[in-house]
N, C-alpha and C positions, 0 to 999 in steps of 0.2 A: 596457755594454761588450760583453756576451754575445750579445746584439741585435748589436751590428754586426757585432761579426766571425762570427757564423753568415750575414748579409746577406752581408757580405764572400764569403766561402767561396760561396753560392750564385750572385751576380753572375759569377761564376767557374765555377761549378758543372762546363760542358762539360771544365774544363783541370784539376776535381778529380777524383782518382780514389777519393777515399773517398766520392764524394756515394750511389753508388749502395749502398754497405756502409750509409749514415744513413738512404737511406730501407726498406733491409731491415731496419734496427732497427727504425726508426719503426714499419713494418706488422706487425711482431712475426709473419712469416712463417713462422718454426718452428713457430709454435701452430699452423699447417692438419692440422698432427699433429692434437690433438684431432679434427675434423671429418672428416677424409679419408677415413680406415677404417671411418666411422660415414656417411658420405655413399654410399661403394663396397659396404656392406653393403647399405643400401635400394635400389641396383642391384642387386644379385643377388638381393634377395628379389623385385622389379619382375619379372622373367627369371623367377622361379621356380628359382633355383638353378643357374639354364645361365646361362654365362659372358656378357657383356652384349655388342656387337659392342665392337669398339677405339676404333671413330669416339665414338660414345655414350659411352665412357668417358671419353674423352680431354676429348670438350666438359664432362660432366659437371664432371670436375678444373677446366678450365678455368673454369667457371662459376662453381664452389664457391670458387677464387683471387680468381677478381673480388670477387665478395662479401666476402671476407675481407679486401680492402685497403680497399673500400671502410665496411665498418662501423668496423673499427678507424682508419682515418684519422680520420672525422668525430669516433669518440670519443676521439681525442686531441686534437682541434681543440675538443672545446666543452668540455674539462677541462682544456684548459691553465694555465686560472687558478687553479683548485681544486688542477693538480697545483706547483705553484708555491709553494703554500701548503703542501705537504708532503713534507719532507725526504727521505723515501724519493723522491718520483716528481719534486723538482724537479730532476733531471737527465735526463730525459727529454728528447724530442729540441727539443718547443717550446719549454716554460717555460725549456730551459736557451738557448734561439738558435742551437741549431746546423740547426734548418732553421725555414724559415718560413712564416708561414701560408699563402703562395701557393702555396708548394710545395707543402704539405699537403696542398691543394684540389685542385692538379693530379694529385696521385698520388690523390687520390682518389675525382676524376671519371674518370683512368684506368682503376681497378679499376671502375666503374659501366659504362664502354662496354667493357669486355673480359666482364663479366656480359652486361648485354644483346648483345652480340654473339653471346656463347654460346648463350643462351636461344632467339633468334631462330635461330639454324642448327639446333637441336633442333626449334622451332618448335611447333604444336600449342599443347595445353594450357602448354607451358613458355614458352612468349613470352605466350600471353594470362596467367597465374599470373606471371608474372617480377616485378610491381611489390608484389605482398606480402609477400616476403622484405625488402622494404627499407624498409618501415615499422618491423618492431622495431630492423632495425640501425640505422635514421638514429638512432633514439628511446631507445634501452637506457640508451645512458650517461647522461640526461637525470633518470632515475628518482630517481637517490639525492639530486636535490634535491626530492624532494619525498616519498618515501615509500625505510621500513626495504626495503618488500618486494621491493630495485630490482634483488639477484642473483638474483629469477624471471625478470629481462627478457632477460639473457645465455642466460638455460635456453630460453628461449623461440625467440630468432637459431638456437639450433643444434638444437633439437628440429624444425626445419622442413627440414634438412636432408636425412635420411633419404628423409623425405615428399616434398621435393622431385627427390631420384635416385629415388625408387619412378616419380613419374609422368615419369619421363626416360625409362628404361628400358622400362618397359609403354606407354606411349602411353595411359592411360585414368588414370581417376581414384578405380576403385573398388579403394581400400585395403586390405591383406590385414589380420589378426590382428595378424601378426607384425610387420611395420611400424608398426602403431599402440604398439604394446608396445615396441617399439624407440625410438621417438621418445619415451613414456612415461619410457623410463631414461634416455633424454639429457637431457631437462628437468630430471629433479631428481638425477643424477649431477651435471649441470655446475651448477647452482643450489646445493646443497651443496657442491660445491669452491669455487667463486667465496665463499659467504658463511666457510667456514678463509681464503681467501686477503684478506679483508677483517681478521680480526683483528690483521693487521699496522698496521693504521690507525687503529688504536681511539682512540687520544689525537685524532690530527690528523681523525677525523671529528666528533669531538666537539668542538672546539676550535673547528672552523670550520662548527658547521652542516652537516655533512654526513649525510644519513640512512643508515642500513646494522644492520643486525640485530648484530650485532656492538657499533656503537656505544649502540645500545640495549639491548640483553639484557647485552653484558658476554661476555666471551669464555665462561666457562663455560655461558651460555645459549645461544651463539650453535655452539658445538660441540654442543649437544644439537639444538638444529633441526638442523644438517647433520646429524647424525646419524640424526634422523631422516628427513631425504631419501634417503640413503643407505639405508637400510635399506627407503624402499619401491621405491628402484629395485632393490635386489635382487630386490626378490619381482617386478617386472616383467620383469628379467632371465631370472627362472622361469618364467614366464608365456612370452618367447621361447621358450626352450629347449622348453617343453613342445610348443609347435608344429613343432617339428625332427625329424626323426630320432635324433639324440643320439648315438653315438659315444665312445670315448675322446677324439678331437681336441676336440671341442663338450664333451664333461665338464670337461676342460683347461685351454678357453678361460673357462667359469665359475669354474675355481676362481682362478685368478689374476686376473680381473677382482676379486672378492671380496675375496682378499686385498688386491690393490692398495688398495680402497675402505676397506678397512680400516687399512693400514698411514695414512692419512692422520692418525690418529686417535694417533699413536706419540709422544710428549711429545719425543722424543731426534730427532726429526728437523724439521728446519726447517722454520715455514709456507712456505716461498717454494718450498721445494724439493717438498712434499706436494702443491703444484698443477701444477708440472709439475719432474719428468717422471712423477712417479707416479701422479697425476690422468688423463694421457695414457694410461698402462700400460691403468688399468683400461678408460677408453675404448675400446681398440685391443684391449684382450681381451673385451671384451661384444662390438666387432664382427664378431671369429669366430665369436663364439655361430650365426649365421644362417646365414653362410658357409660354415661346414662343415657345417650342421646339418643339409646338403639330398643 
């Protein structure tokens, strides 16, 4: 019955005015929060610190949006079954019918030619590199059927990002310090948030075969690995900072990245709420770190 009347509502789709609000759920477009400020960071470090021009900005954003609808669509599209299967995520926009799998597709071949479109007007190395960014995102969501170690693969989508605004910005390919180190903290900042934001699924990965450290270690073990991802992206965060100038503003931006990474760790506040918005906090405060640090 869910099925239809989500078909329903889209046969209609032009005459609805909420279709555009379902598929801003579906791409879960608030999250570019995470990415943005950590994408706009590897610009400025690309620059060396001088502002990047507007145009290059703007495609940059624009590039970084495609990607972002397009990884998250496909992975809601090949976990709709699995989200189906679990009470938390069977309300989500598939498994519950309120959009459908064409649609899916369509918003999510959209997001794939508003990237390449991008990449191509940046042009250079960003259109010949443009098709390696979309290997982990086709492929991430695909991991936890076969391996615990599948929230590396989310670390991995967004640790390209930086690297990807570096060579937007500079036009070359030889990587600073400070960008390598930066991408360093995105990978196992966001791969330790992602494995707190799995132990809300403990039951229902294990129940249905689903792999996830979490589901294996047990939530006490599974907050000790984040833990320790976190703790070495701090020391990469340090490794940043050390290549900066430093500053109160850049002291600032560390301590609250820190904290925020920290606060994830607070028994009194909700998993769901630990990965965002305060997972986002510390992202958005390590990406000052670079920003101001020049």
């Amino acid at each position: 019955m869910m099925l239809q009347a989500g078909s329903k509502l889209e046969t209609h789709g032009r005459s609805d005015p909420g279709l555009a609000r379902k598929i801003l759920r579906f791409t879960k477009i608030e999250h570019t929060a995470f990415s943005l400020p950590l994408v706009l960071a590897g610009a400025w470090i690309g620059t060396e610190g001088r502002t990047p021009p507007i145009s290059i900005l703007l495609l940059i954003i624009v590039a970084t949006a495609g990607a972002r609808i397009f990884g998250m669509s496909f992975n809601r599209i090949f976990d709709r079954r699995i989200d189906a299967l679990n009470p938390r995520t069977a309300i989500r926009e598939l498994p519950s019918g309120i959009l459908s799998v064409n649609t899916a597709l369509m918003v999510a071949f959209a997001g794939l030619a508003v990237y390449i479109s991008a990449c191509a007007t940046l042009g250079g190395w960003c259109l010949i590199l443009s098709p390696l960014p979309l290997i982990p995102l086709l492929g991430y969501s695909l991991l936890k059927r076969f391996t615990s170690l599948c929230h590396f693969g989310i670390g991995v989508c967004l640790a390209m990002a930086p690297l990807g605004a570096f060579v937007a910005a500079s036009g070359h390919l030889g990587f600073s310090p400070m960008v390598i180190w930066l991408s360093l903290f995105v990978f196992l900042w966001l791969s330790g948030a992602d494995i707190i934001y799995a132990i809300m699924d403990i039951e229902a990965d294990r129940t249905h075969h689903i792999h996830s450290i979490p589901a294996r270690f047990g939530r006490a073990g599974a907050l000790k690995i984040a833990a320790l991802c976190h703790l070495s992206a701090f020391g990469c965060l340090v490794a940043v900072f050390s290549h900066t100038n430093g500053g109160p503003g850049t002291g600032a931006a560390m301590v609250i990245s820190t904290a925020a990474m920290a606060a994830m760790y607070l028994p009194s506040i909700p998993l769901g709420f630990r990965f965002f918005p305060i997972a986002t906090i510390a992202g958005i405060a390590a990406a000052l770190v670079p920003i101001l640090g020049y």
